[in-house]
FITIPA-886611 format. One record per residue (C-alpha): x negated, y, z; residue number from 1; residue in one letter. Coordinates in nm, 3 decimals, decimal comma, always signed. Layout:
ATOM;u;v;w;seq;type
ATOM;X;Y;Z;NUM;A
...
This chain:
ATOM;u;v;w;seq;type
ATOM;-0,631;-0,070;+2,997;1;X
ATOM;-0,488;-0,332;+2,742;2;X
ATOM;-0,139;-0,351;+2,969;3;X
ATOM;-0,148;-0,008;+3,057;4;X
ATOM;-0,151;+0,087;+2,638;5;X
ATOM;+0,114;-0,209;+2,562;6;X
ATOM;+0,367;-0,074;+2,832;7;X
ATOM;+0,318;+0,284;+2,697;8;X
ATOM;+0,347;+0,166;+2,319;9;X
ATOM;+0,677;+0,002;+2,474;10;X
ATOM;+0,773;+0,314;+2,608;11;X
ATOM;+0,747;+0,457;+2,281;12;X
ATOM;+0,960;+0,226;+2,096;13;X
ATOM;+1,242;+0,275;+2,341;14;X
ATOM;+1,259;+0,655;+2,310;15;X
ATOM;+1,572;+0,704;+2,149;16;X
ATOM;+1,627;+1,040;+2,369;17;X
ATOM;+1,251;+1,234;+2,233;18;X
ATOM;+1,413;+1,319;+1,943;19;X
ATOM;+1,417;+1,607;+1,694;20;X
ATOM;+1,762;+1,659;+1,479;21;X
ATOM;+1,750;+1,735;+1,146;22;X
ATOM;+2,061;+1,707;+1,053;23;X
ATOM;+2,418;+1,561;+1,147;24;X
ATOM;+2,294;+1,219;+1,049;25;X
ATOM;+1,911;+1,235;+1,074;26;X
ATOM;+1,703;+1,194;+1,377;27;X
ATOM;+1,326;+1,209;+1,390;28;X
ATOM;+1,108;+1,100;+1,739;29;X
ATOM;+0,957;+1,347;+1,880;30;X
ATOM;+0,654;+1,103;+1,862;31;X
ATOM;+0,645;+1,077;+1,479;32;X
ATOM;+0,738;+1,415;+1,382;33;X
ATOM;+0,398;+1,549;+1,259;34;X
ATOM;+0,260;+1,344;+1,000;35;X
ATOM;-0,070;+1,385;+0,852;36;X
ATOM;-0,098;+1,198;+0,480;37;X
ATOM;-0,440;+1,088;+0,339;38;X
ATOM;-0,466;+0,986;-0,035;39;X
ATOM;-0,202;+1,153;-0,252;40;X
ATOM;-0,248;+0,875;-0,588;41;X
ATOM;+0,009;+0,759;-0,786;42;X
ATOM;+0,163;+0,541;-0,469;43;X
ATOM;+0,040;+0,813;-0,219;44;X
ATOM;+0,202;+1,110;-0,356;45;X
ATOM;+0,562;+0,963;-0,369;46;X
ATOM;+0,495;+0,841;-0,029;47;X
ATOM;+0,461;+1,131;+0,105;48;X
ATOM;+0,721;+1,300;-0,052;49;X
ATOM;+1,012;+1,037;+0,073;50;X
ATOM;+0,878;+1,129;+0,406;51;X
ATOM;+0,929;+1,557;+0,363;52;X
ATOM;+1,284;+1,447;+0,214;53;X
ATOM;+1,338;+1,265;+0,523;54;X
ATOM;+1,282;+1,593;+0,746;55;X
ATOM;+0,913;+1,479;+0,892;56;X
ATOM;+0,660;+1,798;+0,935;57;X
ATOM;+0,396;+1,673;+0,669;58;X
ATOM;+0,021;+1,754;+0,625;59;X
ATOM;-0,177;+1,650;+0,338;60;X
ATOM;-0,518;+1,591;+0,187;61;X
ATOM;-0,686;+1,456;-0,113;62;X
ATOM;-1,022;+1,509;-0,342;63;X
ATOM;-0,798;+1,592;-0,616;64;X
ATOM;-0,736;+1,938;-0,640;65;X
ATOM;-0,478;+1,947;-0,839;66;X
ATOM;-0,256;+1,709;-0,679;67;X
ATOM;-0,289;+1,949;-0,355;68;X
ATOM;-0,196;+2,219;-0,547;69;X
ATOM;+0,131;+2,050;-0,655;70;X
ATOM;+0,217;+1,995;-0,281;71;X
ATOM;+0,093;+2,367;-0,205;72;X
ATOM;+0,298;+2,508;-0,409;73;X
ATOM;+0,599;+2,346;-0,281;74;X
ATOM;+0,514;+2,500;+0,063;75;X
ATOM;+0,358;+2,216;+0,190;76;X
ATOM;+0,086;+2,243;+0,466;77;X
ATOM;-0,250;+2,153;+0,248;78;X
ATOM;-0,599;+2,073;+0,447;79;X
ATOM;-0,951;+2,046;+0,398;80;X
ATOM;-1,016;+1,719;+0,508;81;X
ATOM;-0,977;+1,375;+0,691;82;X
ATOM;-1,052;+1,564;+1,014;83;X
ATOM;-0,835;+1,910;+0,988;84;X
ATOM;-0,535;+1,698;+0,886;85;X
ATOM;-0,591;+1,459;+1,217;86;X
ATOM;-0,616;+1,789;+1,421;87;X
ATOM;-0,247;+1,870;+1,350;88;X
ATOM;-0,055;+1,498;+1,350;89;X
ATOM;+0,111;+1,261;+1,563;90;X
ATOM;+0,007;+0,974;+1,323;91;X
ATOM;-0,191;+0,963;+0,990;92;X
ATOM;-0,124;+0,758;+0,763;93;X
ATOM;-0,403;+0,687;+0,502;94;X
ATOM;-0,339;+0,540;+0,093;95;X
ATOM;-0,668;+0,533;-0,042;96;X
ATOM;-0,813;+0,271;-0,333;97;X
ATOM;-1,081;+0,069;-0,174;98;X
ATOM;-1,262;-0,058;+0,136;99;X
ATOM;-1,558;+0,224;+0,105;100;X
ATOM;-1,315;+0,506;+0,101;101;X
ATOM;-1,114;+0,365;+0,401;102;X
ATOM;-1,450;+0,386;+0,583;103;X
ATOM;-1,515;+0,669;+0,457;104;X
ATOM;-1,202;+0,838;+0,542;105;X
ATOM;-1,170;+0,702;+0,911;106;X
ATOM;-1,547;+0,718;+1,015;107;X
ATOM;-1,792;+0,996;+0,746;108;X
ATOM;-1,826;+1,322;+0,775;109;X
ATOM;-1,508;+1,512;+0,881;110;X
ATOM;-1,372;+1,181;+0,910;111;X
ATOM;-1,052;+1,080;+1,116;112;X
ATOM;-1,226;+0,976;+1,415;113;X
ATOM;-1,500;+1,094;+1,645;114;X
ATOM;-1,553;+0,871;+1,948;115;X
ATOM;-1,716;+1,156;+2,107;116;X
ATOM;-1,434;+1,372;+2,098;117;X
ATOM;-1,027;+1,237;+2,173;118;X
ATOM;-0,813;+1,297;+1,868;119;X
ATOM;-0,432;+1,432;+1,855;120;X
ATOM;-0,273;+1,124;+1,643;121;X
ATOM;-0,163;+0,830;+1,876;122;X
ATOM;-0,038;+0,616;+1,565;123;X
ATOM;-0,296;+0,574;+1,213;124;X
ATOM;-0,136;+0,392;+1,011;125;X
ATOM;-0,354;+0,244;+0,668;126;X
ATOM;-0,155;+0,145;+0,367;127;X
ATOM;-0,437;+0,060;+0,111;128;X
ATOM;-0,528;-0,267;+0,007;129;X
ATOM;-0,830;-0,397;+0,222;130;X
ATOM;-0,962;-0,678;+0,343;131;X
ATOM;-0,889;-0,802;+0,663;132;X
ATOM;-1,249;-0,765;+0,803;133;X
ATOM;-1,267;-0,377;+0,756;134;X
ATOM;-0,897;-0,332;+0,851;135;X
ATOM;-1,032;-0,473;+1,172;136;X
ATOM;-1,355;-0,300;+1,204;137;X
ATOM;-1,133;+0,005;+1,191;138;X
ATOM;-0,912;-0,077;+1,420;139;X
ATOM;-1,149;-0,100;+1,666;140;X
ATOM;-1,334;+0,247;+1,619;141;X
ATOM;-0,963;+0,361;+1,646;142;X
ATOM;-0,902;+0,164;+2,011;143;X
ATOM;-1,284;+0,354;+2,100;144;X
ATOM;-1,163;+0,674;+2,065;145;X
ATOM;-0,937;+0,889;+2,364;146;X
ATOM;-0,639;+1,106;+2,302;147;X
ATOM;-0,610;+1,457;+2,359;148;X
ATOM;-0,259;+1,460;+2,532;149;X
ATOM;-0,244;+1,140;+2,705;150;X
ATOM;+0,137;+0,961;+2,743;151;X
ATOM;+0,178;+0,784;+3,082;152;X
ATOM;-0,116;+0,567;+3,129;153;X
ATOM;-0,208;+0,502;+2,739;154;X
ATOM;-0,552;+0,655;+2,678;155;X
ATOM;-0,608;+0,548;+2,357;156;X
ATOM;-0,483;+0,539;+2,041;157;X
ATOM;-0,405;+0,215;+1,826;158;X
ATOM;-0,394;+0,155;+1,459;159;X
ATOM;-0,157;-0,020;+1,176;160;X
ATOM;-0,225;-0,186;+0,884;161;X
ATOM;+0,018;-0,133;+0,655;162;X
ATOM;-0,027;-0,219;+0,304;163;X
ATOM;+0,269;-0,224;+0,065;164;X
ATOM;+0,449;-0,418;-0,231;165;X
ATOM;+0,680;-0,237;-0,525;166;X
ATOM;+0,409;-0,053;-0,711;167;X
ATOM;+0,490;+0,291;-0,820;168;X
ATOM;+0,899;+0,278;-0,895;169;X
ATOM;+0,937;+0,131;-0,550;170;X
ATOM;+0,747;+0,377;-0,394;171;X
ATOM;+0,927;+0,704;-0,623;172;X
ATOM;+1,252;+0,510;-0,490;173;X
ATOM;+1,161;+0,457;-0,093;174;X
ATOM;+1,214;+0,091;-0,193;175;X
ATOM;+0,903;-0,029;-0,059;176;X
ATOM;+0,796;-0,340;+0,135;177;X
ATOM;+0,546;-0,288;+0,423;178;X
ATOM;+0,357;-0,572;+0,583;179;X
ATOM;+0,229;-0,493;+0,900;180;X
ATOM;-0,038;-0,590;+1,122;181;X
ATOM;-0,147;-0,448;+1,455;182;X
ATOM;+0,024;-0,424;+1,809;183;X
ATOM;+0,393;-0,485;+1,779;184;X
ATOM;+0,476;-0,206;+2,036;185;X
ATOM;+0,304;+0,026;+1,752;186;X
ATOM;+0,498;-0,148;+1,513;187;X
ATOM;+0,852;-0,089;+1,681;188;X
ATOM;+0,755;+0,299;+1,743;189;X
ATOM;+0,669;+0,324;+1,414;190;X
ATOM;+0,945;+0,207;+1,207;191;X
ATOM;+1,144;+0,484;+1,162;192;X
ATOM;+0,851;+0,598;+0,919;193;X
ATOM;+0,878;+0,274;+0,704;194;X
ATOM;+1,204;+0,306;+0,665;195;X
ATOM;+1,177;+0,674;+0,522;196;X
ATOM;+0,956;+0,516;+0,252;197;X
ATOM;+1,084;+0,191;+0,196;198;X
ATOM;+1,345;-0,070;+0,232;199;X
ATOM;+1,171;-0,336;+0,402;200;X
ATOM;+0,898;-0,419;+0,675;201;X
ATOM;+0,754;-0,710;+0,788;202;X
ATOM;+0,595;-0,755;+1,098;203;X
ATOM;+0,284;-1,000;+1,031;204;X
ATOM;+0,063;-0,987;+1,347;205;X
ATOM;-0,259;-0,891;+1,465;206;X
ATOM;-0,482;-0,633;+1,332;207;X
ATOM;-0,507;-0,784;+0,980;208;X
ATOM;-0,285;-0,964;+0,918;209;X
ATOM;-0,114;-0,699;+0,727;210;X
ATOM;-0,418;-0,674;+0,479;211;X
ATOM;-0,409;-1,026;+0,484;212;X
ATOM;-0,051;-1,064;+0,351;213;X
ATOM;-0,132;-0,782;+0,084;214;X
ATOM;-0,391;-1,000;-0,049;215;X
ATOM;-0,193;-1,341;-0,066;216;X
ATOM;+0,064;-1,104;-0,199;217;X
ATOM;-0,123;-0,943;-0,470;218;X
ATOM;-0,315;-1,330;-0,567;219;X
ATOM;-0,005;-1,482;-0,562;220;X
ATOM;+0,140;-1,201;-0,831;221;X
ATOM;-0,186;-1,228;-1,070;222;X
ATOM;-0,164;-1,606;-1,119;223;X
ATOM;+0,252;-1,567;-1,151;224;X
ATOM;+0,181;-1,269;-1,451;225;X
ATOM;-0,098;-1,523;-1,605;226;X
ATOM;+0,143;-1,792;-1,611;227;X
ATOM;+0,446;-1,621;-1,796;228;X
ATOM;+0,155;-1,443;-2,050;229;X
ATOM;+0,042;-1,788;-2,141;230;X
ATOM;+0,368;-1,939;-2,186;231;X
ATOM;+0,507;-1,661;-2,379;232;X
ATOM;+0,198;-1,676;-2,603;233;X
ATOM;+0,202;-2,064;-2,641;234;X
ATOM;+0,582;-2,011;-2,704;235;X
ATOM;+0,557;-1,776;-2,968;236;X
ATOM;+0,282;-1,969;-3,155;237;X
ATOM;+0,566;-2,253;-3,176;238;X
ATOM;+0,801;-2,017;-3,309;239;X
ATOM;+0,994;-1,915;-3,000;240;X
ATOM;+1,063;-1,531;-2,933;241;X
ATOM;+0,999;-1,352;-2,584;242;X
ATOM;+1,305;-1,240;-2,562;243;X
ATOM;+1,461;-1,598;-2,596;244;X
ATOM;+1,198;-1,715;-2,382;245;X
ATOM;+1,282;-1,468;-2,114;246;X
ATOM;+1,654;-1,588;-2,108;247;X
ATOM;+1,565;-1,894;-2,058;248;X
ATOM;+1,296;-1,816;-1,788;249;X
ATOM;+1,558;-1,652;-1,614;250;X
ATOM;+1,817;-1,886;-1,613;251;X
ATOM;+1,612;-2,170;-1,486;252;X
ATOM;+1,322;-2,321;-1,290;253;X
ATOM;+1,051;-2,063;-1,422;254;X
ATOM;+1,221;-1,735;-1,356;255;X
ATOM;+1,041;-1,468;-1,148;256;X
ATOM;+0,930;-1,136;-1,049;257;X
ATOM;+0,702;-1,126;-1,380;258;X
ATOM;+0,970;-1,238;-1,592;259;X
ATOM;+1,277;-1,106;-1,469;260;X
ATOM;+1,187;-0,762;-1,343;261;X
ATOM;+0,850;-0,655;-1,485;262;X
ATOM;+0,843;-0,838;-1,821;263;X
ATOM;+0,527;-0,822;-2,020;264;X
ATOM;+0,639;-0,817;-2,342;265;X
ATOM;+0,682;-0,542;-2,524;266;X
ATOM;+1,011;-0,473;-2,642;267;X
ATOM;+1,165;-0,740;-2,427;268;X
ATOM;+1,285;-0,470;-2,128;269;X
ATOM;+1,307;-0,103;-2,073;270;X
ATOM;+1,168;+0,104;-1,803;271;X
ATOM;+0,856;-0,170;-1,734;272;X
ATOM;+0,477;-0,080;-1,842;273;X
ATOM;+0,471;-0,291;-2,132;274;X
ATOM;+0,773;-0,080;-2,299;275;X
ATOM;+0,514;+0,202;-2,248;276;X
ATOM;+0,219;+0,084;-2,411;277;X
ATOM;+0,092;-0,034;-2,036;278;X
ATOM;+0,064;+0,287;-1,907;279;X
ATOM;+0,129;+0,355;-1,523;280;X
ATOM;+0,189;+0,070;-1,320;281;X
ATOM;-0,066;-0,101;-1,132;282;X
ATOM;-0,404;-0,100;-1,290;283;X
ATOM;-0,558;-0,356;-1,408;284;X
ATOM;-0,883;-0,204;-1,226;285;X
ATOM;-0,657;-0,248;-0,902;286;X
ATOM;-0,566;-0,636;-0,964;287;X
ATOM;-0,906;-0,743;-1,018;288;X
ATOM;-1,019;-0,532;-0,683;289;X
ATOM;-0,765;-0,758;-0,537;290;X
ATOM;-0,863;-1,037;-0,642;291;X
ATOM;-1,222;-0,977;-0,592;292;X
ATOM;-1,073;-0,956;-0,166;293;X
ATOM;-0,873;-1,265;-0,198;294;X
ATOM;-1,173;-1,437;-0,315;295;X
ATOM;-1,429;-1,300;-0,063;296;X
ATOM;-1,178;-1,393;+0,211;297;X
ATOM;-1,122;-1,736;+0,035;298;X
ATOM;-1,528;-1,802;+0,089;299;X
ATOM;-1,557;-1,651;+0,379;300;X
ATOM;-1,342;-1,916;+0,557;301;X
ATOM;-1,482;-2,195;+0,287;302;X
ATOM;-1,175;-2,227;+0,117;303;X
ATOM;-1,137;-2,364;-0,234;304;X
ATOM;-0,927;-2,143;-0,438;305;X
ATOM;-0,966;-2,205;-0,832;306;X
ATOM;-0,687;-2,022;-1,002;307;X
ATOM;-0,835;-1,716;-0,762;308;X
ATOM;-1,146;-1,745;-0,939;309;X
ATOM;-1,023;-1,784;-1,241;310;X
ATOM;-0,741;-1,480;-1,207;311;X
ATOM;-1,056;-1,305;-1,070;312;X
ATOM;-1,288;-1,394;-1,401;313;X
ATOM;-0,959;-1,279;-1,624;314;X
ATOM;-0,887;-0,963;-1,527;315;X
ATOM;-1,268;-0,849;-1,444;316;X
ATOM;-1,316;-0,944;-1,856;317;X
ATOM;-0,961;-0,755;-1,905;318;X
ATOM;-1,167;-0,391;-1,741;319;X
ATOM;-1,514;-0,488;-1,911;320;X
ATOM;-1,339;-0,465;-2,263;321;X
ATOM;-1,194;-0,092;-2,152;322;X
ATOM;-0,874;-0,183;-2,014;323;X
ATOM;-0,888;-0,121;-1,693;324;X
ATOM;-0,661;+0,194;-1,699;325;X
ATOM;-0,378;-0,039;-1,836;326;X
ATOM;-0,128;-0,149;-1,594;327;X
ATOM;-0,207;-0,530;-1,571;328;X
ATOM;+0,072;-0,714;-1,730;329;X
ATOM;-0,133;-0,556;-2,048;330;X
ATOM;-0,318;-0,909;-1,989;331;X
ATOM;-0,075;-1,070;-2,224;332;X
ATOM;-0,199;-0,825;-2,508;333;X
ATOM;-0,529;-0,783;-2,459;334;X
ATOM;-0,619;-1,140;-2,311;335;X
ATOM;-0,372;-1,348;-2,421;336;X
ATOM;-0,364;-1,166;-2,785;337;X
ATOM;+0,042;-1,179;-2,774;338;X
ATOM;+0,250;-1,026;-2,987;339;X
ATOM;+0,500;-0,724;-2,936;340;X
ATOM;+0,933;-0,831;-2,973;341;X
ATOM;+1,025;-0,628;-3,319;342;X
């Protein structure tokens, strides 16, 4: 069954004639035209909206009532849940905020799957930010279940883990970066739907190996924004501004991603949460869920990973003193005590 799904996921991936034109210089696959969307947040929502610009035939669900209503109104098709949107899609793709609600999603109540019943989507593709174990648990209730309207010999469908990197102006812009785990065939089929919300995507491996990436990703970021906080703060207690700092930074050996592009200064650079008193972004709530992953999967394999637990420790304080909400370059405020650039 494993070679009969692989040389129908290859089939897939070479179907440049199953097509549906949208315009003179757009082209969806038949395959990926209707797309079910699961999880309509601050990521979620824009997400989904790069893919109706793009021409795809989108359904969408979400607890929060309002947010439907925003996409109802703009004629968008709207569903109950997990399970109505699954009825109507080629693929699903699912942006939800933690582990439970992925399981909850795929396998509860009017959940994505029943492995008593085949299901319409041949593709579900997950985009949160999981660990690797449940990403895999998942993808193997998905392989379980049959598909209504079978293609060739592939009986079953197959899942991707998908998580992303860009945070919120990325995914507004279709800038993203995906990293991908799963069957490569799937990955191939699939990538015309990346590319409608982002600008890059990175095949990884196996089933998660995507999550897996997220999570080095995300670790790697919280130890890189701790670094240029402290060193900011130690440099202004010597009498060196941010904003001097941050040329320098950027000019030499230290510059990166927290310095250069998402500063956490205030009043060192526009258009970045800290110029916004920390609102938006990527919650701090978010980071220390991510961290909290990376440091599971760090002991589950016996791995020592200090600054983890200490990045982990940091940002769990930053939500128990109430700011959570903030996006989490607010660390150098509210941790760090630094000081706004007058």
């Amino acid at each position: 069954m494993a070679i009969y799904r692989a040389r129908s996921l290859l089939t897939l991936a070479k179907l440049p004639y199953s097509i549906r034109r949208i315009s003179s210089s757009s082209i969806i696959p038949c395959h990926l035209e209707k797309v079910g969307f699961i999880g309509l947040g601050n990521m979620g929502s824009r997400m989904a909206n790069n893919l109706i610009k793009a021409g795809y035939n989108v359904a969408v669900h979400d607890i929060n009532l309002s947010v439907i209503k925003m996409f109802s109104d703009k004629g968008i098709t709207v569903k109950g849940s997990p399970m109505e949107v699954a009825e109507i899609s080629d693929v699903v793709i699912t942006m939800l905020p933690s582990p439970s609600h992925v399981l909850n999603v795929y396998t509860g109540p009017n959940g994505l799957l029943n492995v008593e019943k085949p299901v319409k989507p041949w593709l579900f593709i997950d985009s949160s930010t999981i660990d690797p174990q449940t990403t895999r648990k998942i993808s193997s209730a998905v392989s379980n279940c049959a598909l209504i309207d079978k293609k060739d010999h592939w009986v079953t469908p197959v899942m991707l883990d998908a998580p992303v990197s860009g945070g919120v102006p990325a995914a507004e812009a279709g800038t993203l970066t995906f990293m991908v785990g799963g069957p490569e065939e799937a990955y191939k089929a699939a990538k015309d739907l990346f590319t409608s919300m982002g600008k890059n995507t990175i095949y990884c491996g196996s089933a998660g190996t995507g999550s897996a990436a997220k999570i080095c990703n995300n670790l790697a970021m919280a130890v890189s924004m701790l670094g240029v906080s402290e060193a900011f703060v130690l440099g202004q207690s010597m009498g060196i501004t941010a904003t001097t700092l941050t040329k320098i930074f950027n000019s030499s050996s230290a510059r990166c991603w927290s310095s250069d592009t998402y500063n956490p200064v205030p009043g060192v650079m526009d258009g970045v949460p800290s110029s916004r008193n920390y609102d938006g972004g990527f919650a701090s709530t978010l980071m220390a869920k991510d961290l909290n992953l990376a440091s599971a999967s760090a002991k589950e394999i016996g791995l020592n990973c200090p600054l983890t637990s200490e990045a982990k420790d940091i940002f769990t304080k930053l939500c128990d003193e109430g700011h959570g909400k903030r996006d989490f370059s607010c660390v150098f405020r509210h941790y760090y005590s630094g000081k706004d650039e007058l």
